[in-house]
N, C-alpha and C positions, 0 to 999 in steps of 0.2 A: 567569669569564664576565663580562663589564662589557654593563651594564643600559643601554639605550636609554632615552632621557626620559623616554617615557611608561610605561615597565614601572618607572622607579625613582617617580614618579610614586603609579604605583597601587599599589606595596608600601608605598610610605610611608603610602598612605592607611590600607592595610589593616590594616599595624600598628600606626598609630595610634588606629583605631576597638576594635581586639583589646584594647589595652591598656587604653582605656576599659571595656568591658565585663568585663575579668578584674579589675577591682576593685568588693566586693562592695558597699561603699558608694554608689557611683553607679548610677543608672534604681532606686530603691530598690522599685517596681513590676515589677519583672523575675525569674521563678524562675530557676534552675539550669539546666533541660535549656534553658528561652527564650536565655540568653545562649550554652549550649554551640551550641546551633542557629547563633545569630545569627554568631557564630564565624566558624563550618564556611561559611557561606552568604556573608560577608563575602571569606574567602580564597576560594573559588571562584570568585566573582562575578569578584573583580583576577585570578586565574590565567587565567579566559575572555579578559577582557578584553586583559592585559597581557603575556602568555606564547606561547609557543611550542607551549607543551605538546598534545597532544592535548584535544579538548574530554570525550572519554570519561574518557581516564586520571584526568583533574581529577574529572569528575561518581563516576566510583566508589571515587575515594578520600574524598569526599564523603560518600558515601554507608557505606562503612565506618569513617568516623571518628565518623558519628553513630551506628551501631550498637555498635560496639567502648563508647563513652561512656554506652550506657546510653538515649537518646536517643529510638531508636527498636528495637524489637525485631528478631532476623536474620530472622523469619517472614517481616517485613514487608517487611524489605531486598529478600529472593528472591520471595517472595512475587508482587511488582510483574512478574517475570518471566512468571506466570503468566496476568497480567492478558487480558480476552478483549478488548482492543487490538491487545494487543502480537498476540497470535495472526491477528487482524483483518491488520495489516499483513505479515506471514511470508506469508498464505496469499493476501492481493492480487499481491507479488512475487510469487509462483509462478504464479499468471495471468498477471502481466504480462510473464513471461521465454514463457508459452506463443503472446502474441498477436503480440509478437516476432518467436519464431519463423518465423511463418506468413503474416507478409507484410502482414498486412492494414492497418499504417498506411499503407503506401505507397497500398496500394487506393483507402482511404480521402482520402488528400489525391489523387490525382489527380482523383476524383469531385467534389471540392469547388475544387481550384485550378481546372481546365482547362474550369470558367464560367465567368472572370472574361475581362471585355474590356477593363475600366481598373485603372489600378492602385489606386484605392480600393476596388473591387469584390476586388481582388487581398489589398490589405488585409484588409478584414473576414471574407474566406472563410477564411484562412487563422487568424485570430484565432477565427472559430465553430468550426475542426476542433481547434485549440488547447486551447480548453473543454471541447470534447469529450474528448481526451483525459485527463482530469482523471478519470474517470469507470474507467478501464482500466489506468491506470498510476498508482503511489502514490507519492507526493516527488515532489518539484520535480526533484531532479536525475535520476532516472529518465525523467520524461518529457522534460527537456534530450535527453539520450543518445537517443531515441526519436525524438523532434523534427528531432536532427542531418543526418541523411541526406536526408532532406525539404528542407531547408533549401538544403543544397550543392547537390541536385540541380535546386533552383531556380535558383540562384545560375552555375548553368554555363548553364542556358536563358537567363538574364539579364545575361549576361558583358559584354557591350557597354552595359549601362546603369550605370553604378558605385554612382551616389547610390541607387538602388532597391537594389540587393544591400545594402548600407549600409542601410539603413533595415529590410530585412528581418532582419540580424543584429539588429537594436538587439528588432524587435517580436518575434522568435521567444521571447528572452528573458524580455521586459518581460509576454506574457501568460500565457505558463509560472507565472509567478511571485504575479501577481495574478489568476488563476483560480480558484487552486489551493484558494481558499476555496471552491470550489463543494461538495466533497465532503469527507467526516469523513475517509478515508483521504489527502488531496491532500500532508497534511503533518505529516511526526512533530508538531510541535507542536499542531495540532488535538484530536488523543489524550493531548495533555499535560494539553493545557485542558479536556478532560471528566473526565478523572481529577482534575485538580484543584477540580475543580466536585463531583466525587460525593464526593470525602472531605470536602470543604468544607461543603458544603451538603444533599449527600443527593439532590441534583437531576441526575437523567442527562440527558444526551443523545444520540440515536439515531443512526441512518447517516439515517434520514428526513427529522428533525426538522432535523439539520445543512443535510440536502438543501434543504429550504425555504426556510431561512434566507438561507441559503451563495450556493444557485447566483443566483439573481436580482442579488445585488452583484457576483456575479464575473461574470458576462453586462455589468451597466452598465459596471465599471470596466473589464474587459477591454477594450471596445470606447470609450470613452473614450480610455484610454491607447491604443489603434492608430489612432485621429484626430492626437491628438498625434504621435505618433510620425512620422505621417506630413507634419505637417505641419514640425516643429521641424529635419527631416533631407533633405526635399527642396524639389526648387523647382517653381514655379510651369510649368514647361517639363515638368519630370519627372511632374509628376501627369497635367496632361491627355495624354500621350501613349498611344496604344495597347498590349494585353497581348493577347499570345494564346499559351497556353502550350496544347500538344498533350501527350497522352499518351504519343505516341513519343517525346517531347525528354525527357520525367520517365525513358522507362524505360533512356534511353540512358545515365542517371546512375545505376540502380538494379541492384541484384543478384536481386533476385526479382519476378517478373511484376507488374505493375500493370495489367495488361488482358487480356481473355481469360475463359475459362472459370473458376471454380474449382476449385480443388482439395478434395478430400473433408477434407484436412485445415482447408483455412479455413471452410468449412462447418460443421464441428464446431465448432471452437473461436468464430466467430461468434456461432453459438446460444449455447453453453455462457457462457460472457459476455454476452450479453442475457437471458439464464435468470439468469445469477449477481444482474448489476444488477436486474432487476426484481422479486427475491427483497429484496434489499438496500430497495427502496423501499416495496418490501408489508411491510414488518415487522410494522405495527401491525394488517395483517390475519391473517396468520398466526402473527405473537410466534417466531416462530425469530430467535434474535439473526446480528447481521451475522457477526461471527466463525464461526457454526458453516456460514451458509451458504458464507464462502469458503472454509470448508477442506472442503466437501464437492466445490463448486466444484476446488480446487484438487488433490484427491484423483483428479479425476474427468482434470484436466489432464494431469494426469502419468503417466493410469494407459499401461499396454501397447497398452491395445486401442481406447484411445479418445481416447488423448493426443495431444499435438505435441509436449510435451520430455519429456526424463528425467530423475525428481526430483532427482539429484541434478547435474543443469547447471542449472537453477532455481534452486533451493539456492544457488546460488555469487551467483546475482542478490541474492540477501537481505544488507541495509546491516545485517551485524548489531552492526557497532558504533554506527548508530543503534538499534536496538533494547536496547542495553546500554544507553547516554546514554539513553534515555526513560525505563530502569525505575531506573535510580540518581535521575535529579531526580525521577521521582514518589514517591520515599522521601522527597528533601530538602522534595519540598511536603507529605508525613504530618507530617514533621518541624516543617514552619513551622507547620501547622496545628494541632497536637495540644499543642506545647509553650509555646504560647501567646504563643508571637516572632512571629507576623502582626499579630492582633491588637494586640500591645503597637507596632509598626511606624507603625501608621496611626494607634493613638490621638492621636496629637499633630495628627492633620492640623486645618485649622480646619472648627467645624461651622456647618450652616446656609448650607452651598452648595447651589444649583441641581442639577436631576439632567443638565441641558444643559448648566451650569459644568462639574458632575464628569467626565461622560462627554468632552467636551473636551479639558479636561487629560489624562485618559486614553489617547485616542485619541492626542494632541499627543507625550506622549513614548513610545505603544508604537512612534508611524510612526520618530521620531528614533532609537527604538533599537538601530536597525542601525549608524549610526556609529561604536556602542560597542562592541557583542557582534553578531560576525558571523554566528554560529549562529542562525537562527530556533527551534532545540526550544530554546536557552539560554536568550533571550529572553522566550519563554513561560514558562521555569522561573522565573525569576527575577521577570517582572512578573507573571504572573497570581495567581497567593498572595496579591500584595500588593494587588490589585486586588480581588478576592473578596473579603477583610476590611476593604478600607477602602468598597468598594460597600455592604455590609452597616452598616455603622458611620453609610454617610451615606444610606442608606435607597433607594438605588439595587438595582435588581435584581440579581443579582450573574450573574445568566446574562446577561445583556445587555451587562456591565461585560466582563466576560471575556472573549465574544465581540465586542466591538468592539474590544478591546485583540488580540487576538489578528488580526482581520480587518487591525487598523491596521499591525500587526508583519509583515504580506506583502508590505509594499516598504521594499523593497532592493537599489535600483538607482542609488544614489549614486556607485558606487566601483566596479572591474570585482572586485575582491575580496568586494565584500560579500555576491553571492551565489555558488553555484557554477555556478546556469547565466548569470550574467551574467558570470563569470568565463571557461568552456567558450565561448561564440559569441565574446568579446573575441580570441582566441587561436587563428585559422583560418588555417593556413600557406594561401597563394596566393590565399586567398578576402578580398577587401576586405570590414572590419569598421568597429565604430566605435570611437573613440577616448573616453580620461577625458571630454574635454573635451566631445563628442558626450552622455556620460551625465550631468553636470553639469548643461546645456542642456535635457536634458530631465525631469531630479529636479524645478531648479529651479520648475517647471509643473506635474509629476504630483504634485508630494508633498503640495502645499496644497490641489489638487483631489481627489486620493485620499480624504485627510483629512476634506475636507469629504464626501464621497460618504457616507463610514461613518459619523458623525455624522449624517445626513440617513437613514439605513436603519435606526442602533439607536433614533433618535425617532420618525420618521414611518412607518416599514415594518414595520419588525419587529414593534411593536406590533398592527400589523392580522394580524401573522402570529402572535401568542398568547405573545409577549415582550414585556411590558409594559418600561418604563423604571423604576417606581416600584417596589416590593415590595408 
């Protein structure tokens, strides 16, 4: 097999860092299982990176070469499988193959498109049902695939305007993606970063507490980036003109009712999903954790007499080889954590930074991190650990640290590659999209203002919301 540059590149690096660390003279500060870690984390990091490979195959070989070594114990390996996360996201998928089912996004966007008179009106409505989403469907590419149908059927009402279809591929994407922070389940990685915050620090976080945090930045940036968007892809000609999109033109692209009565099934499953979320936001009045409400929720989805699918076509909705990749890297952050490789990581950084320096830098390479590692849960794996003990080290809060690096690690819209829903709308047989060079144009403006937005929310916001910046 002959090695493209940059996979020979990042093997060279890898094995040259390996070889530093398997000699026992050098980082004379360093125990045993810190370097066996540092290892394991060093070759994954270039296989993500540089490889081909599956990003799961890499995280659970990973994960059993630190177990097999002693590392970390198998409890903990499998253990991670149990986690009431991991269960959190199984039993949201099961809801959301039910809401699916049953029509009601279409419902819901025609209620909200077929206000709009201009297309900035078109814009933003479409960007608020977006957010909403977030709330019903978990991962990003779930609510892509959700979002899709919506879209074309716009796009067929709009066939005669080019640059507006074009603009609507780029924003379907672009808010999918920078939402997704509103809610704890939006995105495997989010479930990374509280797991690695509780073994870290002991500090949880809730579906609530995310809530607060979460949704008020993905409201700003959401609607930020659909300004942009709209403005960087159309013209001057293209915005002022008139919209009037009816409900017949939607249904005439759709497979199931978008107007009309209900059905006893969308009825149900409605409520059952405003009972689930508002159970989800009550936590702290009633202390039922998120997880057990959605699998009562999703138990209740799937049942005979009062469902809309059957458990096991739901079932097949479940990304469960995301769900494997989240409980192997939550082993490799026990691993970084416990064996004293984080810690020993950041010791070197320099001390007597600002917490507005640190968070900075923070934010600066979690947002550049997609260039590297196109997986968002990878990216979390890999930065947040190191973020948590070098927050702690320089007296920054390390929930605030983590949660900015993470918030900064949700754009991903450099490259049609770099996500998968910005990969999915690039690649619309017959539907005009946009092009690299469209995504380029508009990185070049979102990414510095993203940037900035999440630095201005872990300083000035988040603090009035009971996240301090300091410790």
């Amino acid at each position: 097999m002959t090695l493209n540059p940059r996979s020979a590149a990042a093997l060279c690096v890898a094995l040259s860092l390996c070889a530093l660390l398997a000699v026992p003279t050098n980082f004379p500060g360093l125990g045993g299982d810190a370097r066996l870690t540092l290892v394991v984390f060093v070759l994954a990091t270039c296989a993500w990176i540089a490889t081909p490979i599956d990003d799961t195959y890499i995280a659970l070989g990973a994960g059993l070469a630190l177990t097999v070594t002693g590392v970390i114990s198998s409890d903990t390996l499998f253990g991670t499988l149990g986690e009431d996360t991991v269960w959190l996201l199984i039993c949201a998928f099961v809801l959301a193959a039910a809401v699916s089912r049953t029509g009601l996004a279409g419902r819901a966007a025609v209620f909200l498109v077929s206000g709009a008179r201009t297309v900035r009106q078109l814009v933003h409505l479409t960007t608020a049902a977006l957010v909403v989403t977030a709330f019903a469907v978990p991962a990003t590419s779930g609510r892509a695939a959700l979002a899709l149908p919506v879209f074309l059927a716009l796009a067929k009402v709009l066939t005669d305007r080019k640059r507006i279809v074009v603009m609507l591929a780029l924003l379907f994407p672009t808010v999918i993606l920078l939402s997704a922070v509103a809610t704890l389940i939006g995105a495997g990685a989010h479930l990374i970063t509280v797991s690695v915050l509780w073994e870290a620090t002991g500090q949880h976080i809730g579906f609530t507490q995310w809530l607060l945090l979460g949704l008020p930045l993905a409201v700003a940036s959401s609607h930020l980036a659909a300004e942009l968007v709209l403005l960087t892809t159309t013209r001057r000609e293209d915005r002022t003109g008139p919209v009037h999109i009816t409900p017949e033109q939607i249904q005439r692209h759709s497979e199931q009712p978008v107007t009309g009565a209900w059905s006893q099934a969308e009825k149900r499953c409605a409520l059952l999903l405003a009972t689930v979320i508002a159970l989800w936001c009550g936590e702290p009045l009633h202390h039922v954790p998120p997880a057990l409400v959605a699998l009562i929720g999703a138990v209740i989805a799937a049942s005979p007499a009062l469902g809309t699918v059957r458990l096991k076509d739901a079932l097949k909705t479940v990304p469960w080889s995301l769900l494997l990749f989240m409980a192997a890297t939550m082993a490799m952050g026990v691993a970084l954590a416990d064996s004293g490789a984080a810690k020993w990581l950041v010791s070197g950084l320099p001390g007597g930074v600002s917490p507005m320096v640190f968070l900075g830098a923070v934010i600066t390479v979690s947002t550049a991190a997609h260039l590297v590692l196109q997986s968002r849960s990878a990216r979390s794996s890999v930065l947040v650990p190191l973020v948590v003990a070098a927050a702690v080290g320089a007296g920054v809060n390390p929930v605030a640290a983590a949660l900015a690096s993470t918030a900064a690690a949700g754009f991903c819209h450099t490259l049609p590659a770099s996500a998968k829903p910005v990969a999915l709308f690039a690649q619309l047989p017959g539907t005009p999209t946009y092009t690299p060079r469209d995504l380029l144009r508009l990185s070049a403006v979102l990414a510095p203002l993203t940037a900035a937005l999440v630095l201005f929310f872990a300083v000035a916001v988040w603090p009035l919301l009971g996240v301090s910046v300091t410790r």
